[in-house]
N, CA, C and O atoms as CSV, one atom per row, in Angstrom:
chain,resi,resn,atom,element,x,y,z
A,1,UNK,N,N,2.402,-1.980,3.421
A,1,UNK,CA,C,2.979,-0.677,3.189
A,1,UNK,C,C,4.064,-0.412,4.229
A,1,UNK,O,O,3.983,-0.851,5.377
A,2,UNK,N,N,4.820,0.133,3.899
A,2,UNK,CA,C,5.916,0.423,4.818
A,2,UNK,C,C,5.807,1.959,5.542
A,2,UNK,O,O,5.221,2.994,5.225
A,3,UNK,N,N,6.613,1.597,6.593
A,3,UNK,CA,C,6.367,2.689,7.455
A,3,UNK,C,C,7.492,3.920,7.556
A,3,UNK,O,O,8.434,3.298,8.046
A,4,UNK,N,N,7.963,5.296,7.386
A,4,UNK,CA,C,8.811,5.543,8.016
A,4,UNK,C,C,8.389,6.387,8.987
A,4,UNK,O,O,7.417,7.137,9.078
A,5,UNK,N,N,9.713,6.007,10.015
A,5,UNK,CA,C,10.017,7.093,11.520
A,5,UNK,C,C,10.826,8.074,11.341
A,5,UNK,O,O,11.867,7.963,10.693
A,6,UNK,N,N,10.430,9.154,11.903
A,6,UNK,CA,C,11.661,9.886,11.710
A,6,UNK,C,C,11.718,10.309,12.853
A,6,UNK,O,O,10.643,10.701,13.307
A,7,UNK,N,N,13.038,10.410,13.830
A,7,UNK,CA,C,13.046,10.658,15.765
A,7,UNK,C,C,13.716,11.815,15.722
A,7,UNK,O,O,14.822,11.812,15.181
A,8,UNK,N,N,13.232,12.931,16.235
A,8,UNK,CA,C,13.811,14.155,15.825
A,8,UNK,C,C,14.443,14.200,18.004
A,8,UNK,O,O,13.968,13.828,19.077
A,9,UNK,N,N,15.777,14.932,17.485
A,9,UNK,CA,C,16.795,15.235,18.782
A,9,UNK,C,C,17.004,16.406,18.933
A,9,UNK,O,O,18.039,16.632,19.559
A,10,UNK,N,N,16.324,17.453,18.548
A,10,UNK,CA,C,16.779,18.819,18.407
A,10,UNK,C,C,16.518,18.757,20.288
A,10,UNK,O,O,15.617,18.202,20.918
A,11,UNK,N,N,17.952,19.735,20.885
A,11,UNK,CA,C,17.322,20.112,22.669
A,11,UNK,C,C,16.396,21.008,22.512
A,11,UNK,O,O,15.852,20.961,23.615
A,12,UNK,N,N,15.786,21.863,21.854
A,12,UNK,CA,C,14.227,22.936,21.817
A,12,UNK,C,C,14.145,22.677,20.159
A,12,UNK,O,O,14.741,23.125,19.179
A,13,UNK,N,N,13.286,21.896,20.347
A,13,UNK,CA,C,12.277,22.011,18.962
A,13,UNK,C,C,11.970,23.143,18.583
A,13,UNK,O,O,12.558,23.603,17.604
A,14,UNK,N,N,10.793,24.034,19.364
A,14,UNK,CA,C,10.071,24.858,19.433
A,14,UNK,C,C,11.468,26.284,18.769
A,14,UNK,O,O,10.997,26.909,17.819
A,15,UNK,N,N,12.817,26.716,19.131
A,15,UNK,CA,C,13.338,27.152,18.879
A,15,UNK,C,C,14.360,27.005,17.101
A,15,UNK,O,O,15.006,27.844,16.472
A,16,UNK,N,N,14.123,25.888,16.900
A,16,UNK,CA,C,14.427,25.425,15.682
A,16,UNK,C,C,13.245,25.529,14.420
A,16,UNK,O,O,12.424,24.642,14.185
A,17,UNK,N,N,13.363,26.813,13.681
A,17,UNK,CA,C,12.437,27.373,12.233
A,17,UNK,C,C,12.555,25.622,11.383
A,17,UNK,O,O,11.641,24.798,11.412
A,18,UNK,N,N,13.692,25.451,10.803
A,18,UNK,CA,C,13.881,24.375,9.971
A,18,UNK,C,C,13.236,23.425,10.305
A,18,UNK,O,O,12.232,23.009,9.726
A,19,UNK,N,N,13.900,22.833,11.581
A,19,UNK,CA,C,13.249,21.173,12.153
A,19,UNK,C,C,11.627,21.652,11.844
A,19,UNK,O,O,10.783,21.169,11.089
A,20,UNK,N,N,11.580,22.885,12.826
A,20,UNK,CA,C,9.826,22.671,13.061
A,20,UNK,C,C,9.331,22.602,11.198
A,20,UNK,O,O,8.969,21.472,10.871
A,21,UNK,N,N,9.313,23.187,10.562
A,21,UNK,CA,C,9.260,23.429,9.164
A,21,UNK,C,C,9.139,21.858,8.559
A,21,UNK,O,O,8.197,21.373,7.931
A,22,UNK,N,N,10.508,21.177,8.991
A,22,UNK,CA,C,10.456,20.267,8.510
A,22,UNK,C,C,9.408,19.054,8.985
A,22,UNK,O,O,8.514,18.523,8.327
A,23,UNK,N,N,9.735,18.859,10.046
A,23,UNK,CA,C,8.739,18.060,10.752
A,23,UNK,C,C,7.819,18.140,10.570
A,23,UNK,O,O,7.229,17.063,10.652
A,24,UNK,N,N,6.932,19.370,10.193
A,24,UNK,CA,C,5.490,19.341,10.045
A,24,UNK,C,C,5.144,18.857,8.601
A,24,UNK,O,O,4.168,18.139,8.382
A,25,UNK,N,N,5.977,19.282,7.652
A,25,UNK,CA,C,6.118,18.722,6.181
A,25,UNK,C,C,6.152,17.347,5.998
A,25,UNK,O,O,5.537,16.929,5.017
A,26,UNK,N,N,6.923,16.263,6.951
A,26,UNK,CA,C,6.842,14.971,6.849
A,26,UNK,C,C,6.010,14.579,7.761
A,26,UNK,O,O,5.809,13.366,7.709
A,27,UNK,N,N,5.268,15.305,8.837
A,27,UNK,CA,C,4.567,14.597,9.245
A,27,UNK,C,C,3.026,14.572,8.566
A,27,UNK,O,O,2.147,13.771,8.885
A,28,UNK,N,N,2.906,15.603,7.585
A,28,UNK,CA,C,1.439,15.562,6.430
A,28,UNK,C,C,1.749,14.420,5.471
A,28,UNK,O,O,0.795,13.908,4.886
A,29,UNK,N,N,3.119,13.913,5.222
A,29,UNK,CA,C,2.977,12.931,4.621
A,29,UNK,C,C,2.430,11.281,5.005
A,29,UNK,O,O,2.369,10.921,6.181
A,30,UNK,N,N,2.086,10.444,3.968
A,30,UNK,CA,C,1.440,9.310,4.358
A,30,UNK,C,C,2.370,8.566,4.928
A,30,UNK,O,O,3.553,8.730,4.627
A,31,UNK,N,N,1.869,7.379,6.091
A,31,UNK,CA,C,2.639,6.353,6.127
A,31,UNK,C,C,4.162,7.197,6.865
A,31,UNK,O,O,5.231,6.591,6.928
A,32,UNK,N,N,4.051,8.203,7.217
A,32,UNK,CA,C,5.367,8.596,7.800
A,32,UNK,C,C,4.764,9.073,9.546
A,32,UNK,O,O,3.627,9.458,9.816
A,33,UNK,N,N,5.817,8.910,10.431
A,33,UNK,CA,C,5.670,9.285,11.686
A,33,UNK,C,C,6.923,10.103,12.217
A,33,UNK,O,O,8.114,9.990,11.927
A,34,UNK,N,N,6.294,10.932,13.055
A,34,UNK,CA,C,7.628,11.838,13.321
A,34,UNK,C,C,7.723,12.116,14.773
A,34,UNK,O,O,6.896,12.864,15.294
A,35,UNK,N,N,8.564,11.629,15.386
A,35,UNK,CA,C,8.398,11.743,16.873
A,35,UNK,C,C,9.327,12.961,17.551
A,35,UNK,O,O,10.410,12.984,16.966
A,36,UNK,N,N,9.285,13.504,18.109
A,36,UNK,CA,C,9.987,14.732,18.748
A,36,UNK,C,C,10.464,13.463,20.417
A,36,UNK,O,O,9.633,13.233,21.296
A,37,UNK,N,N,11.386,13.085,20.424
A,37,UNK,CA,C,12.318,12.567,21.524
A,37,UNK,C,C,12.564,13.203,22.720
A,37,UNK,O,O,12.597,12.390,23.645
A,38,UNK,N,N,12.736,14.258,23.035
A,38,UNK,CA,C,13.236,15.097,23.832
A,38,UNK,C,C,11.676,15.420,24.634
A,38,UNK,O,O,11.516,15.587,25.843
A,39,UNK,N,N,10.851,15.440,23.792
A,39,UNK,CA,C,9.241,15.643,24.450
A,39,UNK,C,C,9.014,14.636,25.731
A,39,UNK,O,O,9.031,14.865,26.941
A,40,UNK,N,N,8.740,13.118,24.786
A,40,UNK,CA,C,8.666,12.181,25.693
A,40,UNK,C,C,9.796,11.660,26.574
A,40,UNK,O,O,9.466,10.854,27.443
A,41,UNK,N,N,10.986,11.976,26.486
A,41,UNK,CA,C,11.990,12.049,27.467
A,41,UNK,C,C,12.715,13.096,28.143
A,41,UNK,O,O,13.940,12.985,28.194
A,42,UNK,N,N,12.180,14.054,28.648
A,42,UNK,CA,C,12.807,15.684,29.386
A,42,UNK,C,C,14.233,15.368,29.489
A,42,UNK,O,O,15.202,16.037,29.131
A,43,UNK,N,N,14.165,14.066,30.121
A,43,UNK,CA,C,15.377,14.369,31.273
A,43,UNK,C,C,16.609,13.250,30.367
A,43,UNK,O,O,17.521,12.645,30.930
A,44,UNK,N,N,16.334,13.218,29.013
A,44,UNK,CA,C,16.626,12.094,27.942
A,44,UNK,C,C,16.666,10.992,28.126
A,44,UNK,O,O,16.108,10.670,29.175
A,45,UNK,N,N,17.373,9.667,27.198
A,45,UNK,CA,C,17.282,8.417,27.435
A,45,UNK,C,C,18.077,7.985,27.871
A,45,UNK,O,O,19.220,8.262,27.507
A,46,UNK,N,N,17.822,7.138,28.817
A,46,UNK,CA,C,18.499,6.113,29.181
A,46,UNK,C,C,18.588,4.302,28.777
A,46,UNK,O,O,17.956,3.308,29.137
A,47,UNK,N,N,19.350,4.477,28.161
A,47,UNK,CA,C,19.449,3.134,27.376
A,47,UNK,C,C,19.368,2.104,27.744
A,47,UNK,O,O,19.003,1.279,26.906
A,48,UNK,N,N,19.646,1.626,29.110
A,48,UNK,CA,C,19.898,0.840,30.005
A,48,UNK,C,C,18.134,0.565,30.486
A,48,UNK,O,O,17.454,-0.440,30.279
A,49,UNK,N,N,17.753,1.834,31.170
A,49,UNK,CA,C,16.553,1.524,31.654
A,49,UNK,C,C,15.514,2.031,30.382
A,49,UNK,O,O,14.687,1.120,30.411
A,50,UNK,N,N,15.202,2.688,29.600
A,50,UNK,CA,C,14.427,2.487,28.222
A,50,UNK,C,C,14.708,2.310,27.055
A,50,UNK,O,O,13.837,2.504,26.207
A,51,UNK,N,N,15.430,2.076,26.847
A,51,UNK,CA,C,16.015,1.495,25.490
A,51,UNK,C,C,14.988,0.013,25.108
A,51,UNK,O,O,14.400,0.020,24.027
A,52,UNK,N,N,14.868,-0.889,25.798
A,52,UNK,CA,C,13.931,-2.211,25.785
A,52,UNK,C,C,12.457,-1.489,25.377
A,52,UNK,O,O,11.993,-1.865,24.301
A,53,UNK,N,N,11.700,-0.517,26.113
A,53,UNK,CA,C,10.889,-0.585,25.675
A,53,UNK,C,C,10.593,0.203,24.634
A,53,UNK,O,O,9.648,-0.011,23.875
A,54,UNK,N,N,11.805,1.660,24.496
A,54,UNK,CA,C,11.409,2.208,23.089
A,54,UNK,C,C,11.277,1.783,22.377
A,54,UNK,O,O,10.320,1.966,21.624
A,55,UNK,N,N,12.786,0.423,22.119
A,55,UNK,CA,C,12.122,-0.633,20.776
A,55,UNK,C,C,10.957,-1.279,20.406
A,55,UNK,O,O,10.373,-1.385,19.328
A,56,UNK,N,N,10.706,-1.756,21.702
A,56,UNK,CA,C,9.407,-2.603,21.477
A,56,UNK,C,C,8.228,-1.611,20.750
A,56,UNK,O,O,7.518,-2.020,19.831
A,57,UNK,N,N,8.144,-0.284,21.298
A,57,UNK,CA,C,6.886,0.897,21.115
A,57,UNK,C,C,7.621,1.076,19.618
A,57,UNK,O,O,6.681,1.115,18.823
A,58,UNK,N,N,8.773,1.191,18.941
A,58,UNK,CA,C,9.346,1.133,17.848
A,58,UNK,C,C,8.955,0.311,16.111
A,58,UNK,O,O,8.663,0.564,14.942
A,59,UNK,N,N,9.246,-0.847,17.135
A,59,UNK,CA,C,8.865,-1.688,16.166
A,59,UNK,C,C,7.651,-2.692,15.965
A,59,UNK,O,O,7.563,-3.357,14.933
Protein backbone atom coordinates (compact mmCIF):
# COMPACT_ATOMS: atom_id res chain seq x y z
CA UNK A 1 0.00 0.00 0.00
CA UNK A 2 1.28 3.24 -0.56
CA UNK A 3 1.90 5.89 1.66
CA UNK A 4 1.16 9.61 1.50
CA UNK A 5 3.06 12.57 3.44
CA UNK A 6 1.88 15.59 3.58
CA UNK A 7 4.72 18.34 5.41
CA UNK A 8 2.77 21.19 6.36
CA UNK A 9 5.04 24.87 6.56
CA UNK A 10 2.51 27.11 7.81
CA UNK A 11 4.94 29.69 10.56
CA UNK A 12 1.71 29.17 13.31
CA UNK A 13 -0.31 26.32 12.53
CA UNK A 14 -2.36 26.85 15.48
CA UNK A 15 -3.33 30.41 13.86
CA UNK A 16 -4.27 28.99 10.47
CA UNK A 17 -8.55 27.82 10.53
CA UNK A 18 -7.92 26.10 6.95
CA UNK A 19 -4.48 24.26 7.39
CA UNK A 20 -5.68 23.21 10.89
CA UNK A 21 -9.15 22.08 9.22
CA UNK A 22 -7.31 20.60 6.71
CA UNK A 23 -4.75 18.69 8.34
CA UNK A 24 -6.95 17.10 10.65
CA UNK A 25 -9.20 15.88 7.63
CA UNK A 26 -6.16 14.12 6.00
CA UNK A 27 -4.79 13.09 8.85
CA UNK A 28 -8.29 10.69 9.67
CA UNK A 29 -7.53 9.43 6.45
CA UNK A 30 -5.86 5.91 5.85
CA UNK A 31 -2.38 5.34 4.89
CA UNK A 32 -1.84 9.21 4.97
CA UNK A 33 0.63 11.11 7.40
CA UNK A 34 0.74 14.65 8.10
CA UNK A 35 3.59 16.25 9.70
CA UNK A 36 3.50 19.90 10.97
CA UNK A 37 7.52 20.94 10.18
CA UNK A 38 7.85 23.97 11.99
CA UNK A 39 6.88 21.81 15.31
CA UNK A 40 9.81 19.53 15.04
CA UNK A 41 12.08 22.28 13.80
CA UNK A 42 11.41 25.84 15.89
CA UNK A 43 14.30 27.33 14.75
CA UNK A 44 13.65 25.61 10.94
CA UNK A 45 15.77 23.47 8.68
CA UNK A 46 18.82 23.34 7.97
CA UNK A 47 19.64 21.45 5.01
CA UNK A 48 23.12 21.08 5.35
CA UNK A 49 22.99 19.78 8.91
CA UNK A 50 19.32 17.87 8.68
CA UNK A 51 18.38 17.42 5.53
CA UNK A 52 20.37 13.66 5.61
CA UNK A 53 18.45 12.62 8.28
CA UNK A 54 14.94 13.99 7.51
CA UNK A 55 15.24 11.87 4.45
CA UNK A 56 16.26 8.94 5.92
CA UNK A 57 13.11 9.42 8.85
CA UNK A 58 11.25 10.21 5.29
CA UNK A 59 11.67 7.48 3.44
Amino acid sequence: MTKTLILLFPPDLAHSKANVALAAAAAKLPAVEVVDMPAIYPDGIDISKDGEREALRLL
